[in-house]
N, C-alpha and C positions, 0 to 999 in steps of 0.2 A: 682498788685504791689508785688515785690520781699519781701519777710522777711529779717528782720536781719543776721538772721543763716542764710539763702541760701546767700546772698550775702561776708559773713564772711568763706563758704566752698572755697574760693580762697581767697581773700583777709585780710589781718592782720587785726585783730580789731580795733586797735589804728587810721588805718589809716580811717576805716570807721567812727569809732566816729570824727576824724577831721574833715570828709565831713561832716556829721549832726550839727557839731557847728557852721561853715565858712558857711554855708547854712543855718544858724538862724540869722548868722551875715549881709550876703547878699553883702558883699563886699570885695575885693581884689582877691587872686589867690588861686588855688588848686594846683598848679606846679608851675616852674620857670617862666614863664610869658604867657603860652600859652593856661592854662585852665580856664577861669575865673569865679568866682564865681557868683551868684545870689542866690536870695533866691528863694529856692525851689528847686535850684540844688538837694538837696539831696534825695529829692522824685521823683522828676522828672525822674535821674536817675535810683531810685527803679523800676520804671513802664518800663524802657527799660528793665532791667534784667528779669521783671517779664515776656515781653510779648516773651522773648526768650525762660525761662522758662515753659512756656506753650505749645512755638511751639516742644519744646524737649518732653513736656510730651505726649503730642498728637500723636508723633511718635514712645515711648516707648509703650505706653499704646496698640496701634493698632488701636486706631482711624481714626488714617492719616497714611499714605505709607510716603507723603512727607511734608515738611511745611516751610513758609517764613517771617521771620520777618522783614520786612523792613528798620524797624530804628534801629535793632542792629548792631553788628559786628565791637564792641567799642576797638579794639584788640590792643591798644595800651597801656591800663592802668596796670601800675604792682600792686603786689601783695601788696606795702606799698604807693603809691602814683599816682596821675593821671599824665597823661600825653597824647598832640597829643589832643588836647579836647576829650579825653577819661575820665571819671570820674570813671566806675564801667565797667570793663570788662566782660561783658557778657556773651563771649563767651569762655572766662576761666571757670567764674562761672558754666555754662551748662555743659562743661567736667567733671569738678569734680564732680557736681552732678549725672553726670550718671555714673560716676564711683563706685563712693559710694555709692549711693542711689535706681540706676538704675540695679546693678549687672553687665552694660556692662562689660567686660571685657576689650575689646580694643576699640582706637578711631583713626579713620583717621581724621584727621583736612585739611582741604584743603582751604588755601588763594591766590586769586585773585586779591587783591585787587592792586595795583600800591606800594602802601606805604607796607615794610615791619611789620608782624605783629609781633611785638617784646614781648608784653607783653603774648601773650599764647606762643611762642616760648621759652623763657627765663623762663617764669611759668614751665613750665612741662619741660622742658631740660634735667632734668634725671629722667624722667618715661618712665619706658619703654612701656609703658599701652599706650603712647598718642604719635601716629604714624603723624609727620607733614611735610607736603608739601609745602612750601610758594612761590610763584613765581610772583614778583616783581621785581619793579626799582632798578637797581645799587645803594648799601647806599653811595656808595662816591658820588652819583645825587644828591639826596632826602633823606627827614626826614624818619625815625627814622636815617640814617645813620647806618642800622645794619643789616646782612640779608647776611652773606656771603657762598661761599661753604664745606670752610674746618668747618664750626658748622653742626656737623653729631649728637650731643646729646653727653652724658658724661654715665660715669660707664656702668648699664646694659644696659642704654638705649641709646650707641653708635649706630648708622646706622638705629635709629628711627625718624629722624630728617633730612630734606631735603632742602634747600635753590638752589631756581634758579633765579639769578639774571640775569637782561635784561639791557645790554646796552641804553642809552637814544634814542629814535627813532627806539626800536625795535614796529613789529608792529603783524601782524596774523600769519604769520607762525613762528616767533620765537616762541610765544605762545600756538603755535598748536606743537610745538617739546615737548615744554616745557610739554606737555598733554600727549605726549608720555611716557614719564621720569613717569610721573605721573601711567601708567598704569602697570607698573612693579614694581613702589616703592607698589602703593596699593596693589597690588596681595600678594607682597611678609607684608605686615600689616595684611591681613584677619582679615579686621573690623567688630565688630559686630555694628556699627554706621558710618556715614559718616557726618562731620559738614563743610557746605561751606561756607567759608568767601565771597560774593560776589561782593565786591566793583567795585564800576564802572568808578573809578578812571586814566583808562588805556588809556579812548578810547581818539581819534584822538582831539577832541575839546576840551576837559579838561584843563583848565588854569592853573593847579597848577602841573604837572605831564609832562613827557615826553615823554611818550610810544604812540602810533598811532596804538589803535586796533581800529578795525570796530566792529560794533554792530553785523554781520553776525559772525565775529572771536570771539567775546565775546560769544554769543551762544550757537558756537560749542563749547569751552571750558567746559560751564555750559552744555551741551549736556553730555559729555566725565565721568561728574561727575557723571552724571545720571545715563549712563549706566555702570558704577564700582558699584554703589550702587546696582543696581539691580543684577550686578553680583555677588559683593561678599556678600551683606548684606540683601540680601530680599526687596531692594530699599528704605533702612531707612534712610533718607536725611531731615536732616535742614538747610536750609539755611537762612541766615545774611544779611544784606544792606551790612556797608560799607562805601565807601568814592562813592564820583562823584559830582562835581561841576560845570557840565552842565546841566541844569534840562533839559532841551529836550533830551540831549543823553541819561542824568538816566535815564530817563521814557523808552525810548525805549528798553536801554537795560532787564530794567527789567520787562515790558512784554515781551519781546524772554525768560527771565528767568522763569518767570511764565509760558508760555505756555510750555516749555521743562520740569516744577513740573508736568504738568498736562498730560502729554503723560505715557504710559504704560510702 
């Protein structure tokens, strides 16, 4: 389970003590109508940040080359309120941490997921430290509705920030261009860390989405990341669940995802 402090290294205190009160309350909303509370929410939550947490530190440390959390990749929640059933952004949390904590220097953030990841986008937008690629659905399709090309980042950290948006029914090889985009923006980041949003939200049967990847296009994508890690970072790679609300495509996708953690 995550700490206070580690959870508070992104997120505003105010808004974490709201989650611990509404999660002793055990009823109504965390956002405008689409997070909703329980009790235990707020522990619950702790334990996703924490087991992200760990997989960061296992890769810092030199334990693990690569590592996967499952149930993270909460990347919608900001820094003062949840949103997207995100309650405690995770994978905000894990940047900062290695920033400050870790001495990394730089971070390529890399999102897959369908849905735009607005909350580490919008979180780090003018650091120039946190190098991001996000490559999802058109926001005039789909929720967050936010994820466009002209947001390249603000002040120093203009041209640190990437949004590649996909038409609805885009499927493997817009995604596989979109990989390409990917290997030139990385080069030009020289990440001393790579963090993968890996949501499985894209592929072809997912009820909520409209992109039509294959589990084989999904892969190769997660493949592409692997081998930038290895290139530019000594193959320092975490990666995040995510969205996917097909559980037989989840699953499959993410053994292809796991066995591509497990290759050299």
């Amino acid at each position: 389970m995550a700490t206070r402090e580690e959870v508070e290294a992104f997120h505003d205190p105010e808004y974490v003590e709201f989650v611990r009160r509404v999660s002793e309350r055990g009823t109504g909303y965390l956002d405008y109508g689409d997070t909703p509370a329980f009790k235990g929410v707020y522990e619950a939550s702790m334990w996703v940040v924490g087991a992200t947490l760990t997989a960061l530190e296992a890769v810092i440390s030199g334990r693990a080359t690569r590592s996967f959390n499952p149930i993270g990749g909460l990347h919608h929640a900001r820094r003062d309120r949840a949103s997207g059933f995100c309650v405690f952004n995770d994978v905000a949390i894990a940047i900062a941490i290695a920033l400050e904590a870790h001495s990394v220097e730089r971070v390529l953030y890399v999102d897959i997921d369908a849905h735009h990841g607005d909350g580490v986008f919008y979180g780090f937008y003018d650091d120039p430290r946190v190098w991001i690629f996000d490559v999802h659905e058109d926001g005039r399709y789909l929720y967050p509705g936010t994820g466009f090309r002209h947001e390249r980042g603000s002040g120093d950290a203009l041209g640190t920030k990437l949004n590649y948006p996909l038409p609805p029914g885009a499927g493997d090889q817009e995604l596989l261009k979109a990989m390409e985009e990917l290997e030139s923006f990385a080069s030009e980041a020289s990440p001393d860390l790579i963090i993968l949003q890996a949501g499985a939200d894209g592929l072809a049967s997912d009820p909520l989405t409209h992109l039509l990847y294959s589990t084989k296009g999904y892969v190769a994508a997660v493949s592409k990341v692997r081998e930038l890690a290895n290139e530019l970072c000594n193959g320092r790679l975490v990666a995040v669940g995510g969205g996917g609300y097909d559980r037989r495509a989840l699953a499959q996708a993410w053994i292809g995802l796991i066995e591509e953690l497990l290759r050299a």
